[in-house]
C-alpha positions in Angstrom: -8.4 8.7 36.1 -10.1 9.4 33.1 -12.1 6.4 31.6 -11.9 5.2 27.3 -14.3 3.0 25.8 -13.5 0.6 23.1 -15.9 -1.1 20.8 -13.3 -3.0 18.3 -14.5 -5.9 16.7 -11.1 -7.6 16.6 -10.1 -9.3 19.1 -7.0 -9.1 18.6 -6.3 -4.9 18.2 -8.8 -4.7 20.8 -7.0 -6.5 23.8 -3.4 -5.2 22.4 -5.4 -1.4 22.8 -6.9 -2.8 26.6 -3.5 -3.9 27.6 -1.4 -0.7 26.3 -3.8 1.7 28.2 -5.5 0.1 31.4 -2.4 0.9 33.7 -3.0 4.6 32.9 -6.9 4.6 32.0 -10.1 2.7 33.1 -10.5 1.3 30.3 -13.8 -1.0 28.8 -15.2 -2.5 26.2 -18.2 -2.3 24.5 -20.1 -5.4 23.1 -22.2 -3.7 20.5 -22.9 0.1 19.2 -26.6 -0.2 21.8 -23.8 -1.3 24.6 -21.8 1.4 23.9 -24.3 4.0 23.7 -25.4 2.9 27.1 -22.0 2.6 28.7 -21.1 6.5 27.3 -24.8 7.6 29.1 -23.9 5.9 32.2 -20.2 6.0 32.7 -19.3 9.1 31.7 -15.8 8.6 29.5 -13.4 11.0 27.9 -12.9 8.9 25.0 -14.3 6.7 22.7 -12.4 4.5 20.3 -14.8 3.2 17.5 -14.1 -0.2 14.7 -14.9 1.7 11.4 -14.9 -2.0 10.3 -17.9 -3.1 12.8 -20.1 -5.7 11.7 -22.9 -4.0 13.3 -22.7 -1.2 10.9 -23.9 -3.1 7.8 -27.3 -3.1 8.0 -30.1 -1.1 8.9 -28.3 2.0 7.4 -25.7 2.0 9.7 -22.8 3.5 9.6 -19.4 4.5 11.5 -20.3 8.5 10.6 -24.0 8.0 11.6 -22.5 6.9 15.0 -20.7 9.4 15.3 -22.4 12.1 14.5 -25.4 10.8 16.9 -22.5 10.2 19.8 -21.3 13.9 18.7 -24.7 15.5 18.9 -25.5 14.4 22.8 -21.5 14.4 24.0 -19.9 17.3 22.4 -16.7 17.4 24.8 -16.7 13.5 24.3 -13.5 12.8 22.2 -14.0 9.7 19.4 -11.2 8.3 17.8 -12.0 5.5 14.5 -10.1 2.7 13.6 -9.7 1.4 10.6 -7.7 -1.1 8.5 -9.2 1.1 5.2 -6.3 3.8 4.9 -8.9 5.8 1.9 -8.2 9.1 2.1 -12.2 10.5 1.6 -12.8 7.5 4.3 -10.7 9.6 6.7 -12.0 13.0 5.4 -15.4 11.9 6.3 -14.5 10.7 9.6 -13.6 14.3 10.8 -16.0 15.6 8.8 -18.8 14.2 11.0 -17.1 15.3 14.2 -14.2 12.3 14.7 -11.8 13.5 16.7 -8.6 11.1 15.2 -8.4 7.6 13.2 -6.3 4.9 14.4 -4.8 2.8 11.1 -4.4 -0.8 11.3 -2.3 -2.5 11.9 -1.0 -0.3 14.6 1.4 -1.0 17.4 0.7 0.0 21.4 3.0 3.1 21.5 0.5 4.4 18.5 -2.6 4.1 20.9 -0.9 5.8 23.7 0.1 8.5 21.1 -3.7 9.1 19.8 -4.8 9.6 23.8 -1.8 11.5 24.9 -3.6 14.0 22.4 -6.2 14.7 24.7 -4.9 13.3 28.0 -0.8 14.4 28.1 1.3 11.9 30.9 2.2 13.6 33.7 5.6 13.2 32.6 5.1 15.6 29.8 3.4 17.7 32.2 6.2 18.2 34.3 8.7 18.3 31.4 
């Protein structure tokens, strides 16, 4: 079973996203970007969805595509999806610019997170359809 991480600062999207995929996925979350960086070195997952909209990435110079890029760098087969309420077209650019892999717009409904995995994980009913 292949394993996603979420760090998603809203509670909300983020249990709505836990509760679409966890009956086909092991599926976590991550507390913060240093939690995150730790549970991608030690649990190996296929995919990473990522809050564009993270507190965390206010200061120090942080940002969404500097996470990226760093999580890109190390993990090249590691997928990363953003999410993001900010529907900016140069936002989303820059996002696969840096090596994003897909962006998520909020507000999104559950079939729309099973869509963006499908993408890199098909069902076994579209495998044997």
């Amino acid at each position: 079973m292949n394993r996603i991480i979420i760090l998603n600062e809203e509670l909300e999207s983020q249990m709505r996203m836990y509760l679409a995929l966890c009956d086909r996925y092991r599926v976590e979350i991550a507390e913060d970007e240093a939690n995150l960086m730790r549970m991608i070195r030690r649990k190996n997952p296929k995919l990473v969805f990522i809050d564009a909209d993270y507190s965390g990435f206010n200061g120090n110079g942080k940002t969404i595509f500097k996470t990226i890029e760093k999580i890109k760098k190390k993990y090249r087969d590691l997928k990363v999806i953003a999410i993001t309420g900010n529907h900016d077209r140069r936002m989303l650019e820059r996002v696969r610019e840096v090596g994003g892999d897909g962006v998520l717009l909020r507000p999104f409904h559950e079939d729309e997170v099973i869509e963006s995995v499908d993408r890199f994980f098909p069902s076994l009913d579209s495998v044997l359809s």
